[in-house]
N, C-alpha and C positions, 0 to 999 in steps of 0.2 A: 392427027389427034393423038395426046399422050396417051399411053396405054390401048392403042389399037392395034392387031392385029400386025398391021403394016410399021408399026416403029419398034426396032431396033437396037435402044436407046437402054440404057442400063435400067432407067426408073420406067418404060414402057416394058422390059421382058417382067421387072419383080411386079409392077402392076398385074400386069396377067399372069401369075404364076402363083401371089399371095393369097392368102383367105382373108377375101377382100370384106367376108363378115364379119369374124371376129378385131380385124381393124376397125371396122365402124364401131363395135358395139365396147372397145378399149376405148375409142374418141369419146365414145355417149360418156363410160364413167368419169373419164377428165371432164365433161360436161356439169357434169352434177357436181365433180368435187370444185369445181370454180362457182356454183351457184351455192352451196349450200356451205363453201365458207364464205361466201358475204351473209350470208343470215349468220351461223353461227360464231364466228371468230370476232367480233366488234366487241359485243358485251365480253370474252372472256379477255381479251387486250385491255379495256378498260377498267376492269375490275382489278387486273393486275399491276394499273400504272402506266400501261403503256400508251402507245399513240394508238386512235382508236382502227387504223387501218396497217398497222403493220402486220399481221398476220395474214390478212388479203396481200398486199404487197410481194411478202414471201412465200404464200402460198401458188401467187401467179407465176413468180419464176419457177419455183419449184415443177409446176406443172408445165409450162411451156417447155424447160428441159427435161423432162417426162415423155412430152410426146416425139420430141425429137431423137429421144432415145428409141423408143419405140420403132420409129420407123427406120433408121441407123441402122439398128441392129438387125431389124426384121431382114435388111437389104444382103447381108453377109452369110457367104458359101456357110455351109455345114462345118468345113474344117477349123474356119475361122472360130465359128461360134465354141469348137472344141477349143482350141488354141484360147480365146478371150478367157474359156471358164478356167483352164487351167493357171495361168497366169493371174487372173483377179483371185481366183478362189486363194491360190499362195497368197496375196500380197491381204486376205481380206482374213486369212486364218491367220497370220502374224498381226495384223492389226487388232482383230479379237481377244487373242492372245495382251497383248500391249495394252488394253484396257484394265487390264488385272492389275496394271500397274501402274500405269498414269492416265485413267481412265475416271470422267466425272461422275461421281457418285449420288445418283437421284432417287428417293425413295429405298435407300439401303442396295441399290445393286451398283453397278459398275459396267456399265453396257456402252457408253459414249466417250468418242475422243472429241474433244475443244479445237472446231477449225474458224477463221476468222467470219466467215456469215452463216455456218450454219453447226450444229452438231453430231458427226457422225456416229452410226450404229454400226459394223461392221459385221455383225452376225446376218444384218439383213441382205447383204450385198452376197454374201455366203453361202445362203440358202440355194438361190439357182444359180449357182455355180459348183456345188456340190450335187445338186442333181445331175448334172451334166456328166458332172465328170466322174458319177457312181456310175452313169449311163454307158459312158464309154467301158470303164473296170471292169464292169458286169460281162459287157461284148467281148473284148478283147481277150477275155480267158476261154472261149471260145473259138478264135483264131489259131491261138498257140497254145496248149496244155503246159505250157512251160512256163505261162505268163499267170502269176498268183493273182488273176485281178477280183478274187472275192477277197482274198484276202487282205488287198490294198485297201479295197473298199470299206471293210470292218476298221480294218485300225483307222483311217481317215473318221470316219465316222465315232469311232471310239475317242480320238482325238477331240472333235467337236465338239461332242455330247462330252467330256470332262468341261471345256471352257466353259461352254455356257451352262454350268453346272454350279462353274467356281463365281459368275457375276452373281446373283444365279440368275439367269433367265429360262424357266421352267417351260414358258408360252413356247419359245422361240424350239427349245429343245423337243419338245410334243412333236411340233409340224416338220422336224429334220428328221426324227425318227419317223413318224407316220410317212412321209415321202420315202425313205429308205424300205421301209419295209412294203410299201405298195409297189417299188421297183423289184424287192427282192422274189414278191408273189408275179409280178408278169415278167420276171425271168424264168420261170418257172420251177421257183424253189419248192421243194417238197412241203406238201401240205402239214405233216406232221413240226416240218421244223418250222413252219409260218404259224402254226398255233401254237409252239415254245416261244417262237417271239412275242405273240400277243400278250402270252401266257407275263413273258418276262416286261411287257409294256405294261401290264395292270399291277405287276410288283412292284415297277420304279414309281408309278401313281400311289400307291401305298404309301412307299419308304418319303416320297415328296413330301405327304400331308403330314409324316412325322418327324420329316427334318426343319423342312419351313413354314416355320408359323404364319406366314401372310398366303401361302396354299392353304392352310389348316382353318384358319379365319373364313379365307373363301368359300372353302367345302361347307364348312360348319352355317354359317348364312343361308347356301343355298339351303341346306338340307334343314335347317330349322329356322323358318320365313319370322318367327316370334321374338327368333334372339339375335343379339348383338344390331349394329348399326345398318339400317339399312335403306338410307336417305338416299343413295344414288340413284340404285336401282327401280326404287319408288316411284322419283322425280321420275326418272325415263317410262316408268308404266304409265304414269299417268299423261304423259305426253302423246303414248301413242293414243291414249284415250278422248283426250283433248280433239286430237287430230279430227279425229274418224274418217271417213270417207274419204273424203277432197280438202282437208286441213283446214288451219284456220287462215291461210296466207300469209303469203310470201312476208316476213318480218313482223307478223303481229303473231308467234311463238313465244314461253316464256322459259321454257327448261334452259336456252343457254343463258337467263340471266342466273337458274340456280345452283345450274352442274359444271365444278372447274375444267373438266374434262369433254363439254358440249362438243367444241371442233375438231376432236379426236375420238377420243375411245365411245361417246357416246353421242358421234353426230350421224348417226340412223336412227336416235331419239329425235334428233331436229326433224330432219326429212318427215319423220310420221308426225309430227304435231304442225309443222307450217305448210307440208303439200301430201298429209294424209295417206291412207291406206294404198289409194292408185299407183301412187307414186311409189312409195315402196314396195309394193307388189315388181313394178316396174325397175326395178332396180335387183330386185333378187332374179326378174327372170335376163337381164344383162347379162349376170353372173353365171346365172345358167346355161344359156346360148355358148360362151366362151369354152365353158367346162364340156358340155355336152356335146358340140361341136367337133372341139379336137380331139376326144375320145372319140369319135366315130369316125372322124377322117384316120384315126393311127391304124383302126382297123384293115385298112386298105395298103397299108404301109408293109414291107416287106425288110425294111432295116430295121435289125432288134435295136441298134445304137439310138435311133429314132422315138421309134417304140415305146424303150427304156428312159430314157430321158425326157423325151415330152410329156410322159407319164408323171412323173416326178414334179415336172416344172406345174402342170397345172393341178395338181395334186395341193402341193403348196398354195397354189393360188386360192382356189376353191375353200381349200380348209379355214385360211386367214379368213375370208370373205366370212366363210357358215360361223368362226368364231368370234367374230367382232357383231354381227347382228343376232344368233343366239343369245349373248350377252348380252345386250340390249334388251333382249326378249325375256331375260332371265328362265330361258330353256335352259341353260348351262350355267357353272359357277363362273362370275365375276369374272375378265381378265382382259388386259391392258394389250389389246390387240388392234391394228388400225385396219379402217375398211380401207381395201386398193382402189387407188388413184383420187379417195373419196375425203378420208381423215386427212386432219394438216399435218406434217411432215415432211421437211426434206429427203431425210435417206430411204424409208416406206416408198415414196411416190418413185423415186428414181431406181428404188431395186424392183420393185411392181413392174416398171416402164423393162428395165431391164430382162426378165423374166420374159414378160409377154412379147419383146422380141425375138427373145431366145425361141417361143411358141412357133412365131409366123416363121420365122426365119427355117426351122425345122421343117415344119411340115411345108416350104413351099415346095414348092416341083421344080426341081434341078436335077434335068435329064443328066443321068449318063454319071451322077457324082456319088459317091460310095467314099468313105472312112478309107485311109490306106489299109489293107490287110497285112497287116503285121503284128507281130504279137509282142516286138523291142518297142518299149517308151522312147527312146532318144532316135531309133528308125524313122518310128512314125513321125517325133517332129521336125527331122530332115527333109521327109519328103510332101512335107505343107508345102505350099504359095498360097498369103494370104490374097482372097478375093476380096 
């Protein structure tokens, strides 16, 4: 039998070796994002002109290479998955970069490059792969006292947060710092200098709402329910109101004939008005399981590089998730955030997929495998063999 004991077998040692929970409960949310854009993606394709099933369509591929990401990646040594982030992270921080400049411009920012089926994000591919590779910087200056790697990690990090500054994408920039500095406290940075960061994270919140008026709009909505437009948000309350309990069934929902953004930023309004309160309950405790899982498994863990970076990668994840249905909730200001593996998008589903294998792949148990110890960048990647 695959995955017993007695086999051998490359996909029988990662079967036993993976956290074979958090893989199911990654399946479950590819689950849901394939049910809940057949409810929601029809009427917004139609309303747009389109054909009434091409966002099912592309949301199925998307998610089928989703999962196979997912499990790809989960399968790959520790070095590899170092080697993968370092390599995509370059090629995704010049791509980010190149959006500034021949990059499509949707709702005033510049976050997308034009490929022939789909539109890539490149900031999202970025994200955990920048955790990773903060994760390794953080360690490695720990091997060698000669090796600057907080330093590497500031200005890489400085670098990013200018890009997605200049598209602007404010969302994106939150969760790279928040990931950064949740790495920088269980490295064990000094508490004094983890509350100047905080300190300097609630300036740059400041300086946002007074540079960008679509931040400024946001805030201002949230915090006064009486003024300006506030027909999104509305629609999604009353959806979840609609819903209640156990919804009103599967396709007799009406928030996605009202909200253009139903099969994305606001399809955890679907979820609660066509399968109710259970269901989304059920869905936040998915996200929970995942989050709270590998936080307890890192505890056990004895490689800071580990530690550090799977910190980071679910960090990320968790935050997107509490931001895309807070918003919904209108707990938090408005923002153009997708649920993983849940909302329709190509580069979301596939950097998600990406991510949460980077997750498994980490934490699985591969006796006897340790980072090289060295404190040279160009040492260390001589003495890889990718697995």
């Amino acid at each position: 039998m695959a995955g017993s004991r007695i086999d051998d077998s490359r996909f029988g040692r990662w079967w036993r070796n993976v956290d074979r929970t958090t893989l199911i409960c990654a399946f479950i949310l590819i689950g849901f994002g394939y049910i809940l854009m057949l409810a929601a993606s029809p009427a917004v394709a139609v309303r747009i002109g389109a054909s009434r099933n091409m966002f099912i369509f592309k949301q199925v591929m998307f998610l089928t290479i989703a999962g196979l990401i997912v499990v790809s990646v989960s399968m790959l040594s520790r070095k590899t998955v170092l080697r993968l982030s370092l390599v995509g992270g370059a090629l995704m921080l010049g791509a980010t970069a190149l959006t500034l400049v021949h990059g499509i411009e949707i709702k005033g920012a510049r976050r997308w490059i034009a490929l022939p089926l789909m539109s890539l994000q490149p900031s999202e591919f970025l994200k955990p792969c920048f955790a990773v590779v903060t994760g390794w910087l953080l360690t490695q200056r720990r091997v060698s006292r000669y090796f600057p790697g907080m330093l590497l990690a500031f200005a890489l990090f400085g670098v990013i947060l200018m890009l997605l500054k200049s598209q602007p994408d404010i969302g994106m920039l939150t969760v790279i710092t928040t990931v950064f500095m949740t790495q920088l406290f269980v490295d064990g940075l000094n508490l004094i200098l983890v509350g100047l960061g905080i300190g300097v994270m609630i300036g740059a919140g400041i300086a946002a709402f007074f540079l960008f008026p679509h931040v400024r709009s946001r805030v201002e909505r949230f915090l006064h329910p009486n003024v300006g437009d506030h027909y999104q948000i509305d629609t999604a309350l009353r959806a979840f109101g609609n819903g209640g309990l156990t919804g009103r069934g599967p396709g007799e929902g009406r928030v996605k004939d009202l909200l253009p953004d139903a099969h994305a930023d606001f399809v955890f309004a679907v979820a609660g008005e066509e399968y109710g309160l259970i269901v989304c309950m059920l869905i936040i405790c998915v996200f929970g399981v995942i989050v709270v899982r590998t936080l307890l498994r890192l505890i056990r863990e004895d490689d800071p590089f580990i530690v550090i970076s799977t910190t980071g990668l679910v960090t990320g994840f968790g935050l997107q998730a509490f931001v895309n249905m807070a918003s919904s909730l209108h707990l938090i200001p408005t923002k153009g955030m997708t649920l993983p593996f849940i909302s329709y998008g190509g580069s979301s589903a596939m950097s998600v997929a990406l991510a949460m294998g980077m997750v498994l792949a980490l934490t699985r148990h591969q006796p006897g495998e340790r980072l090289p110890r060295s404190g040279g960048f160009m040492t260390t990647l001589r003495q890889w063999r990718p697995v």
